[in-house]
KOLDREN-64735 format. One record per residue: residue number from 1; residue in three letters; x, y, z of N, C-alpha, C in turn. Coordinates in nm, 2 decimals. Example, Ala and Ser with C-alpha at 12.3 -4.5 7.8 and 13.67 -1.06 7.14 Angstrom:
# KOLDREN-64735
n=1	res=ALA	n.px=1.32	n.py=-0.57	n.pz=0.78	ca.px=1.23	ca.py=-0.45	ca.pz=0.78	c.px=1.32	c.py=-0.33	c.pz=0.78
n=2	res=SER	n.px=1.28	n.py=-0.22	n.pz=0.71	ca.px=1.37	ca.py=-0.11	ca.pz=0.71	c.px=1.29	c.py=0.00	c.pz=0.79
This chain:
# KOLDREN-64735
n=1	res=UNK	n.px=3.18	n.py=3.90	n.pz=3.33	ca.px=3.11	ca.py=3.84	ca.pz=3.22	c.px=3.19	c.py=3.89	c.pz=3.09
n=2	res=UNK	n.px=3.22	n.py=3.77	n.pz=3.00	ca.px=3.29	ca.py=3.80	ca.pz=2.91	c.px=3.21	c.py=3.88	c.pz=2.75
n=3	res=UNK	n.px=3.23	n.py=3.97	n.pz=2.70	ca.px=3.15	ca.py=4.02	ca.pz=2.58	c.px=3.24	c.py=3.97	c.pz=2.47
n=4	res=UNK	n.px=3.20	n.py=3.94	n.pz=2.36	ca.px=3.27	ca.py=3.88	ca.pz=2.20	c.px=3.24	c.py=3.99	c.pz=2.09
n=5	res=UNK	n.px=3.35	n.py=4.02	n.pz=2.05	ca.px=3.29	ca.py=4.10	ca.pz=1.92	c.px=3.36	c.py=4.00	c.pz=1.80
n=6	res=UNK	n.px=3.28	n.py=4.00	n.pz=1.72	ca.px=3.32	ca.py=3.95	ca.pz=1.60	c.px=3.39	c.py=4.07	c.pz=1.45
n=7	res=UNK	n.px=3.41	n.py=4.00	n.pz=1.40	ca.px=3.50	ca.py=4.16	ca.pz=1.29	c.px=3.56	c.py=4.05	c.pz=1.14
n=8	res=UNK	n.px=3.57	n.py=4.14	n.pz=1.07	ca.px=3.66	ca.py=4.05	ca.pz=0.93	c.px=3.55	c.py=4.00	c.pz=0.82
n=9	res=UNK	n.px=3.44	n.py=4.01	n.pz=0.88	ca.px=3.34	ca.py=3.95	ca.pz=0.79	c.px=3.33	c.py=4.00	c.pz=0.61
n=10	res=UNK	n.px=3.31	n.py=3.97	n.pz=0.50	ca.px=3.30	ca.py=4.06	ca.pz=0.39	c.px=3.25	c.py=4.01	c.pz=0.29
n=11	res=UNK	n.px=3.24	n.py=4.05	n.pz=0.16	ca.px=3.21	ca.py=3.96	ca.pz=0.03	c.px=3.34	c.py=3.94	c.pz=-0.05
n=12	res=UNK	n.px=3.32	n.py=3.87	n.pz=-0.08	ca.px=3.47	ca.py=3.75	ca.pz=-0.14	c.px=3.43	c.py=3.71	c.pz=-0.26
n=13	res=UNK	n.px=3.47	n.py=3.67	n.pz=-0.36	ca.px=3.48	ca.py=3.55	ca.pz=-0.49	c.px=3.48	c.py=3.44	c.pz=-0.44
n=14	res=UNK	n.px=3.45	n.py=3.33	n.pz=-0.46	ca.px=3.48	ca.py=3.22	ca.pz=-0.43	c.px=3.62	c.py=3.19	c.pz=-0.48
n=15	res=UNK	n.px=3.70	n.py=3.10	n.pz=-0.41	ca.px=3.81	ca.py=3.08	ca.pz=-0.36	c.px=3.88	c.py=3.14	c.pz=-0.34
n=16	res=UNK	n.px=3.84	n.py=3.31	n.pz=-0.24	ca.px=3.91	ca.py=3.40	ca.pz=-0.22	c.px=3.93	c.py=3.36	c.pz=-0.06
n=17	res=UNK	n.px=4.00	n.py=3.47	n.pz=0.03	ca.px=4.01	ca.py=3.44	ca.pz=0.17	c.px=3.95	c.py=3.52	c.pz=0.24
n=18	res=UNK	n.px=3.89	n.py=3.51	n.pz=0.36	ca.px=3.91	ca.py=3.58	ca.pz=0.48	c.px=4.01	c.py=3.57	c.pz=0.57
n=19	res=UNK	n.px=3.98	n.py=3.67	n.pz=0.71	ca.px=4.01	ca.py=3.60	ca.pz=0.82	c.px=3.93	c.py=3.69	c.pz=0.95
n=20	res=UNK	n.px=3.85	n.py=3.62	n.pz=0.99	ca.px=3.73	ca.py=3.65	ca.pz=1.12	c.px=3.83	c.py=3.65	c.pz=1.25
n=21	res=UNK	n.px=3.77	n.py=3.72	n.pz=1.32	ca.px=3.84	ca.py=3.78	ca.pz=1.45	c.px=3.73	c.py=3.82	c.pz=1.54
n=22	res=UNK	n.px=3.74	n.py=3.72	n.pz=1.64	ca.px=3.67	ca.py=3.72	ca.pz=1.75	c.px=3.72	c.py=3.79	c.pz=1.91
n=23	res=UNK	n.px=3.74	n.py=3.87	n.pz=1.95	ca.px=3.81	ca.py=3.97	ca.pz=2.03	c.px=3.71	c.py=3.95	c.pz=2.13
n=24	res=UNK	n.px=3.79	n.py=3.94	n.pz=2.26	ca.px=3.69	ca.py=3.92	ca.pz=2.39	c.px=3.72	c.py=4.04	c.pz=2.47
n=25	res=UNK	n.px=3.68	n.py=4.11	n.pz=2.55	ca.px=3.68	ca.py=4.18	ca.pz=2.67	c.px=3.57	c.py=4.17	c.pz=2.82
n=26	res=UNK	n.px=3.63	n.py=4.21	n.pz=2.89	ca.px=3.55	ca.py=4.18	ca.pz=3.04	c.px=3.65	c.py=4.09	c.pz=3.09
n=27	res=UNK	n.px=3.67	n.py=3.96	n.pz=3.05	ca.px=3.77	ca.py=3.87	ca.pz=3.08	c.px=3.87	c.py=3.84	c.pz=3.03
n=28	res=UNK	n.px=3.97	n.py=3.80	n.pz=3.05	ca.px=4.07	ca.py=3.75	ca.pz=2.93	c.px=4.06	c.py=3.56	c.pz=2.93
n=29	res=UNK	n.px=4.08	n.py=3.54	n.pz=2.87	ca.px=4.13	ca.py=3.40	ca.pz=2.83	c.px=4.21	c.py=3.27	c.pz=2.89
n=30	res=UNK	n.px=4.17	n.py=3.26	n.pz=2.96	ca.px=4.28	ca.py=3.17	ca.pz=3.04	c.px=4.26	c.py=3.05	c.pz=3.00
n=31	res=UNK	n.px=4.19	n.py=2.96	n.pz=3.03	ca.px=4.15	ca.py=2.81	ca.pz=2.98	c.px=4.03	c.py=2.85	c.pz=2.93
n=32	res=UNK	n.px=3.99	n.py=2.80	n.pz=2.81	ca.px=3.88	ca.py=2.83	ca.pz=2.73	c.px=3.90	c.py=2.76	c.pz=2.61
n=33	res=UNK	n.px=3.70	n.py=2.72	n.pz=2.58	ca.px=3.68	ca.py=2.67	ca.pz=2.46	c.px=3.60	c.py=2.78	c.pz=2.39
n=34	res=UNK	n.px=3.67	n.py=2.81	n.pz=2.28	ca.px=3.58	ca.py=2.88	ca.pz=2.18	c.px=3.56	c.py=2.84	c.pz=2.05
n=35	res=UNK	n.px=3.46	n.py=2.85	n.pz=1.97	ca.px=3.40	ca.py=2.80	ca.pz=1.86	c.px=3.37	c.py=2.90	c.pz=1.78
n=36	res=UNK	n.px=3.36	n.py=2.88	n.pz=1.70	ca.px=3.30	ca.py=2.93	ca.pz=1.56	c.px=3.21	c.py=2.90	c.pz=1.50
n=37	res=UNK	n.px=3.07	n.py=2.95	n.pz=1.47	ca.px=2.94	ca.py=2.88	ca.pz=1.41	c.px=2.93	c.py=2.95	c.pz=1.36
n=38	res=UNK	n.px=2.82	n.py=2.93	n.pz=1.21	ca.px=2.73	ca.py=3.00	ca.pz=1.13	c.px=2.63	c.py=2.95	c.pz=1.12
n=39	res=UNK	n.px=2.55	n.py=3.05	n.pz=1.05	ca.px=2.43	ca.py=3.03	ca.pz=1.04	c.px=2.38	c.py=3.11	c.pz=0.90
n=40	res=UNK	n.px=2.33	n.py=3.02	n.pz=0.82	ca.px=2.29	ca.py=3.08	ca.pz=0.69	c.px=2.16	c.py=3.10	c.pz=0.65
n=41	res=UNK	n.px=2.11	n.py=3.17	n.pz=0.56	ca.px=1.95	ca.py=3.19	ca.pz=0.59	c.px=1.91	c.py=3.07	c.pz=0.52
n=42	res=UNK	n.px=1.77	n.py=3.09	n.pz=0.61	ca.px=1.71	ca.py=2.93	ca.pz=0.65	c.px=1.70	c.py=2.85	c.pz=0.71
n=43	res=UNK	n.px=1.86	n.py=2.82	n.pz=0.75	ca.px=1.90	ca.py=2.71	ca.pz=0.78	c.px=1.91	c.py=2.74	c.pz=0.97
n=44	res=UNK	n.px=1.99	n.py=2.63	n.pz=0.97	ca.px=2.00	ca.py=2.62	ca.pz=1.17	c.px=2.13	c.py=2.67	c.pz=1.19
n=45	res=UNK	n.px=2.16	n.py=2.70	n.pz=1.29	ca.px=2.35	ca.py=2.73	ca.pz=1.28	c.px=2.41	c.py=2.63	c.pz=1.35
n=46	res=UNK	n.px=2.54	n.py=2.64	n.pz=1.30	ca.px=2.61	ca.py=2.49	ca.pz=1.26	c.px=2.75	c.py=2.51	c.pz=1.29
n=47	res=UNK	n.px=2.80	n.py=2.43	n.pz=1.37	ca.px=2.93	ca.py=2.43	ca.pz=1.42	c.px=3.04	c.py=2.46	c.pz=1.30
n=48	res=UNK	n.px=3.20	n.py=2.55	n.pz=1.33	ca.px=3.30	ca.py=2.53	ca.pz=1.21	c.px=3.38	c.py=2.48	c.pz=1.28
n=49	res=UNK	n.px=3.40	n.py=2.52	n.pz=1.37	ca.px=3.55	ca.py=2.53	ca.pz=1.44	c.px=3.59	c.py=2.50	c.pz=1.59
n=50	res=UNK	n.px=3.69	n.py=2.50	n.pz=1.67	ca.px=3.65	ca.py=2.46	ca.pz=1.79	c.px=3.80	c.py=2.51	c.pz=1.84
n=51	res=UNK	n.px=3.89	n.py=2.54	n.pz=1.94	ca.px=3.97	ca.py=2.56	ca.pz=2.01	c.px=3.97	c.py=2.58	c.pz=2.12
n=52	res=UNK	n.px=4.04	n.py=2.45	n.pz=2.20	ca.px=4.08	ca.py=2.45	ca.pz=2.34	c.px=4.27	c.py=2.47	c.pz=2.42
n=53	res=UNK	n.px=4.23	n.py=2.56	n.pz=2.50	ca.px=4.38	ca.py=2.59	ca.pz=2.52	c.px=4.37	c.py=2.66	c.pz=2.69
n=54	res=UNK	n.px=4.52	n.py=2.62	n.pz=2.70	ca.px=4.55	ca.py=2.68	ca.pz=2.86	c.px=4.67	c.py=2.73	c.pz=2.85
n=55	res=UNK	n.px=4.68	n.py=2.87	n.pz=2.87	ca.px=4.75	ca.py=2.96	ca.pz=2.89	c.px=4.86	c.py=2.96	c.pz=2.73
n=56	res=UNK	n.px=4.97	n.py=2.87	n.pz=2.72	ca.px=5.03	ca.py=2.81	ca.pz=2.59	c.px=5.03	c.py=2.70	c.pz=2.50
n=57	res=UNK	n.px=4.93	n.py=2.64	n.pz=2.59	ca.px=4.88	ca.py=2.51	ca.pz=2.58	c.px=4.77	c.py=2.44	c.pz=2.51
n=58	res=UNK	n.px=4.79	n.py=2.44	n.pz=2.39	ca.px=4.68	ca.py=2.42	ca.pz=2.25	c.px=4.59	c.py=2.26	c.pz=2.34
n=59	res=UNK	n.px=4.48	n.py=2.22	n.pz=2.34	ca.px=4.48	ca.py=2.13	ca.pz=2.41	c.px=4.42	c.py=2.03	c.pz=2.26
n=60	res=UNK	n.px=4.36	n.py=2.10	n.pz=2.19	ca.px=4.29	ca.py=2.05	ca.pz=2.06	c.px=4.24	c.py=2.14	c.pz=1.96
n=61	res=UNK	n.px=4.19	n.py=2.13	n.pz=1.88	ca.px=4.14	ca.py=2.16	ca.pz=1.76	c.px=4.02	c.py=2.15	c.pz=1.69
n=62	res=UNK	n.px=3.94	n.py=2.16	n.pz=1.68	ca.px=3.83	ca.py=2.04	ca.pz=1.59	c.px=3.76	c.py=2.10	c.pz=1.49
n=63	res=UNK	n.px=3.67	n.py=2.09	n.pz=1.38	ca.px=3.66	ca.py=2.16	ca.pz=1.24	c.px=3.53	c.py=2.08	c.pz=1.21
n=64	res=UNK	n.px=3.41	n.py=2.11	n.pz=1.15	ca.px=3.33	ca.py=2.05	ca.pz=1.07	c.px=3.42	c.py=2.00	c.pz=0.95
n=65	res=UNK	n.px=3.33	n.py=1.90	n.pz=0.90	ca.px=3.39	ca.py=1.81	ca.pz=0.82	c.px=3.43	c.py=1.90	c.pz=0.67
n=66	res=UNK	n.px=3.32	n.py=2.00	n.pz=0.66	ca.px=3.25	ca.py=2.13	ca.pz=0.55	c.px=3.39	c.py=2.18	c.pz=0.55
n=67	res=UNK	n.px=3.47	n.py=2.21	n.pz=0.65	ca.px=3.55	ca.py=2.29	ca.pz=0.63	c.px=3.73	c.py=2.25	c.pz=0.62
n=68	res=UNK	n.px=3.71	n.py=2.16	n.pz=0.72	ca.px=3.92	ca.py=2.06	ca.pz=0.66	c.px=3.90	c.py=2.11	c.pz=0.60
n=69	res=UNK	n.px=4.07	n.py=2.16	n.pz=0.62	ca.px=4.15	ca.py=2.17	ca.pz=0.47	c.px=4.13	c.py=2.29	c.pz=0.41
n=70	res=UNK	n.px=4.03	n.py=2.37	n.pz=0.47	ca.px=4.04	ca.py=2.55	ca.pz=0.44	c.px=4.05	c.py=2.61	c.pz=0.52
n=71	res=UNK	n.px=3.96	n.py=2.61	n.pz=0.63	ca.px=3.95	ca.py=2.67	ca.pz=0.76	c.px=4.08	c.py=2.63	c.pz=0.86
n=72	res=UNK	n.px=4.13	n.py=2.74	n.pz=0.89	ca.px=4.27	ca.py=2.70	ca.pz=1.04	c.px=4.18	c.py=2.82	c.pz=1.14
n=73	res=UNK	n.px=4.19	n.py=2.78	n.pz=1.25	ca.px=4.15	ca.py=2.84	ca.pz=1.39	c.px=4.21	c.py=2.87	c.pz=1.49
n=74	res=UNK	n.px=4.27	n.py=2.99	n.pz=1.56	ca.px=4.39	ca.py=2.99	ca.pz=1.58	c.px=4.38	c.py=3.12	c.pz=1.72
n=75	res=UNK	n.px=4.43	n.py=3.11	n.pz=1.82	ca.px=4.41	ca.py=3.25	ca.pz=1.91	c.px=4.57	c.py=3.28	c.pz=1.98
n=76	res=UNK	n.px=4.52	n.py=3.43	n.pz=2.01	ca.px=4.62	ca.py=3.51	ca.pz=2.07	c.px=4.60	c.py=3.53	c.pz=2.19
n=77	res=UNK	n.px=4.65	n.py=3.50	n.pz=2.29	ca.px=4.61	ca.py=3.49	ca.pz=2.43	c.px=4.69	c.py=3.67	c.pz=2.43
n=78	res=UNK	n.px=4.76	n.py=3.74	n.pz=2.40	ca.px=4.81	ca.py=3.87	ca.pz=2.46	c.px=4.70	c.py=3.98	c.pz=2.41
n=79	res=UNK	n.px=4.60	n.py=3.92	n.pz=2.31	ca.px=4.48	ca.py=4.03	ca.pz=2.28	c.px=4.37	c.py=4.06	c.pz=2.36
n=80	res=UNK	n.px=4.30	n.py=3.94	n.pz=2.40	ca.px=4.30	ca.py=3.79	ca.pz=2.37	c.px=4.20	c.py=3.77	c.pz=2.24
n=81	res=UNK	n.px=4.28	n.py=3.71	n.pz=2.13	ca.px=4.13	ca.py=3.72	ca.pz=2.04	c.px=4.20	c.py=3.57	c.pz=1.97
n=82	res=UNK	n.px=4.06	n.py=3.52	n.pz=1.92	ca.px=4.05	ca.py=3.39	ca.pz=1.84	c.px=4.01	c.py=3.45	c.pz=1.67
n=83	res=UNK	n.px=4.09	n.py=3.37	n.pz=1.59	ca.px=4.09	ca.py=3.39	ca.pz=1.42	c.px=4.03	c.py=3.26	c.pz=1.42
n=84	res=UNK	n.px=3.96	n.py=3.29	n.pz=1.26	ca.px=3.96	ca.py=3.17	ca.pz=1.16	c.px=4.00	c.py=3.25	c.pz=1.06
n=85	res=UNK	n.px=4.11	n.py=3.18	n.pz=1.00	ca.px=4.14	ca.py=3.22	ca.pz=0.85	c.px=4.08	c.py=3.11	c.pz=0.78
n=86	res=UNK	n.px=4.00	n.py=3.19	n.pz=0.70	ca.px=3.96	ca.py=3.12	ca.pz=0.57	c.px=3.93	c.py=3.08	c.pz=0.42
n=87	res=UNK	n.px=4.02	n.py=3.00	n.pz=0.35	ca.px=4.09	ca.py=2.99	ca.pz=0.25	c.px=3.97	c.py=2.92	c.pz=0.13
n=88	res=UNK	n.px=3.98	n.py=2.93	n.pz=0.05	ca.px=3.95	ca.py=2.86	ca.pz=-0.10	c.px=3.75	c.py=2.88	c.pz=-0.07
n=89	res=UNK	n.px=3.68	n.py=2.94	n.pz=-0.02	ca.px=3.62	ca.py=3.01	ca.pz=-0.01	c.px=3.51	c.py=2.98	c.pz=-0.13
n=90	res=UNK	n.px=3.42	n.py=2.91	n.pz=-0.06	ca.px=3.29	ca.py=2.83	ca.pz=-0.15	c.px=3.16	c.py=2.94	c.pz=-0.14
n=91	res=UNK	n.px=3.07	n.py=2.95	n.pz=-0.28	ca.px=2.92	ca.py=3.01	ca.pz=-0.22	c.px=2.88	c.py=2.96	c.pz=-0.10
n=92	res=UNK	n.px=2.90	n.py=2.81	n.pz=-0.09	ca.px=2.77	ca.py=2.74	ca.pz=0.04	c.px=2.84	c.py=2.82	c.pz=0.18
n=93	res=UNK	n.px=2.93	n.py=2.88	n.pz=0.21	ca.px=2.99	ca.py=2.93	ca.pz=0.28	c.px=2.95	c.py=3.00	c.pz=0.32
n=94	res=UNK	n.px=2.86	n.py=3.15	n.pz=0.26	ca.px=2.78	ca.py=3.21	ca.pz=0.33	c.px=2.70	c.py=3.20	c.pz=0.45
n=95	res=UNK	n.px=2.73	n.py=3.32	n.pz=0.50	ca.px=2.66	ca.py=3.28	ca.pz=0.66	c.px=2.68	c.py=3.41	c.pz=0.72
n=96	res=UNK	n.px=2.59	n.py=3.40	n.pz=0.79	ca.px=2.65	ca.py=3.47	ca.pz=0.97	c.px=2.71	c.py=3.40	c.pz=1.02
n=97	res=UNK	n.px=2.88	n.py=3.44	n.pz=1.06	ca.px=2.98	ca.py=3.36	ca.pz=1.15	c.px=2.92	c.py=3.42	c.pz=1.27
n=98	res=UNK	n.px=2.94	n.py=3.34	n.pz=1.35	ca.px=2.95	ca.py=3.36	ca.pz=1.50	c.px=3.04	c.py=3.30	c.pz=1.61
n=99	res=UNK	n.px=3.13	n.py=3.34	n.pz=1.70	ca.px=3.22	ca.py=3.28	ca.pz=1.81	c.px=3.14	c.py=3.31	c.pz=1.92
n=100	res=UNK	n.px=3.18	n.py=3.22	n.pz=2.05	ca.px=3.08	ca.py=3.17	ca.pz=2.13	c.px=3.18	c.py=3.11	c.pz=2.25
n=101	res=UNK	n.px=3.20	n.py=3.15	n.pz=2.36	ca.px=3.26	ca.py=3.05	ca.pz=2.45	c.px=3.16	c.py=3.08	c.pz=2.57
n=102	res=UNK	n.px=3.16	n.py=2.94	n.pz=2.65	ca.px=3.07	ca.py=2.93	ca.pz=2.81	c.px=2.94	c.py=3.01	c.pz=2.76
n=103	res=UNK	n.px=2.86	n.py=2.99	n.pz=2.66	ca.px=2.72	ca.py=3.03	ca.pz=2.64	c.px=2.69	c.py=3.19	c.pz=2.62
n=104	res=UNK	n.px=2.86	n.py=3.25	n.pz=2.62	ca.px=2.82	ca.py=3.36	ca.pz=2.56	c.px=2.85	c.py=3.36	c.pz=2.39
n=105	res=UNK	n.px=2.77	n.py=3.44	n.pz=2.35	ca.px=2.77	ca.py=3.43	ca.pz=2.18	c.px=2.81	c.py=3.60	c.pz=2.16
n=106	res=UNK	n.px=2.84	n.py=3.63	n.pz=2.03	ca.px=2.90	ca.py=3.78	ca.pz=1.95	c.px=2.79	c.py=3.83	c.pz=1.89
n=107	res=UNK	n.px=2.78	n.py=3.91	n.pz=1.81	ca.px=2.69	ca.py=3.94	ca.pz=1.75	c.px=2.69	c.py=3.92	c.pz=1.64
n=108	res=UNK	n.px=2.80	n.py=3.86	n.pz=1.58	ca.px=2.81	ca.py=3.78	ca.pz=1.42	c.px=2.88	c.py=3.85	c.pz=1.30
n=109	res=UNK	n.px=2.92	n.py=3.82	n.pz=1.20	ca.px=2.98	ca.py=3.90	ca.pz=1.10	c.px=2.95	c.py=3.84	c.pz=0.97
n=110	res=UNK	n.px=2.92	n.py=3.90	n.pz=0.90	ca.px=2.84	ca.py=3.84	ca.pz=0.77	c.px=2.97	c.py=3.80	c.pz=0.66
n=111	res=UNK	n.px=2.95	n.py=3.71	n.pz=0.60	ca.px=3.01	ca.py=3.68	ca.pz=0.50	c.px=2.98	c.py=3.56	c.pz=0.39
n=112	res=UNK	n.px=2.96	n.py=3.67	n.pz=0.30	ca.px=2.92	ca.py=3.67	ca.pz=0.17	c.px=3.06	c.py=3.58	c.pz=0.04
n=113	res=UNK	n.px=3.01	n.py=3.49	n.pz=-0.04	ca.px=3.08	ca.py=3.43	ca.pz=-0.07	c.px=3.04	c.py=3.47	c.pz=-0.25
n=114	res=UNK	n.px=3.05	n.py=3.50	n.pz=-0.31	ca.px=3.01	ca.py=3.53	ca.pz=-0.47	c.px=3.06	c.py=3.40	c.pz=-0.60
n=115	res=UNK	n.px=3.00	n.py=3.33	n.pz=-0.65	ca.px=3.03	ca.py=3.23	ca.pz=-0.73	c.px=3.09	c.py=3.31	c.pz=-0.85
């Protein structure tokens, strides 16, 4: 069973950066889809991000529409951990991030966006 920790989360300015780090242990990574959701108060949680890959083999990519063009999502198979770097950094951005592959979820990492 694979465990996710999430990390990197923080308070920012708007159009400042992060970069989220999703680190797996129990299993490593071999072919795998992992995502990136948040979830902001009130609201529902909501897809960002998406990466599929085998072994060196990027298979795709995919991104809410919210985010093109800031958000890149990106993993290291020798950690094994998945990033989102995230650029130009809006209030509506706030959330609990979360990464998630095969219906396991992390425990989230807050990030705060300041207008």
């Amino acid at each position: 069973q694979v465990q996710l920790v999430e990390s990197g989360g923080g308070l920012v300015q708007a159009g400042g950066s992060l970069r989220l780090s999703c680190a797996a242990s129990g299993r490593t990574f071999i072919r795998y889809t992992v995502g990136w959701y948040r979830q902001a108060p009130g609201k529902e949680r909501e897809f960002v991000a998406r990466i599929t890959w085998s072994g060196f083999i990027v298979y795709g990519v995919d991104y809410a529409d919210s985010v093109k063009g800031r958000f890149t999502i990106s993993r290291d198979n020798a950690k094994p951990t998945v990033y989102l770097q995230m650029n130009n950094l809006k209030p509506e951005d706030t959330a609990v991030y979360y990464c998630s592959t095969a219906d396991v979820w992390g425990q989230g990492t807050q990030v705060t966006v300041s207008s």
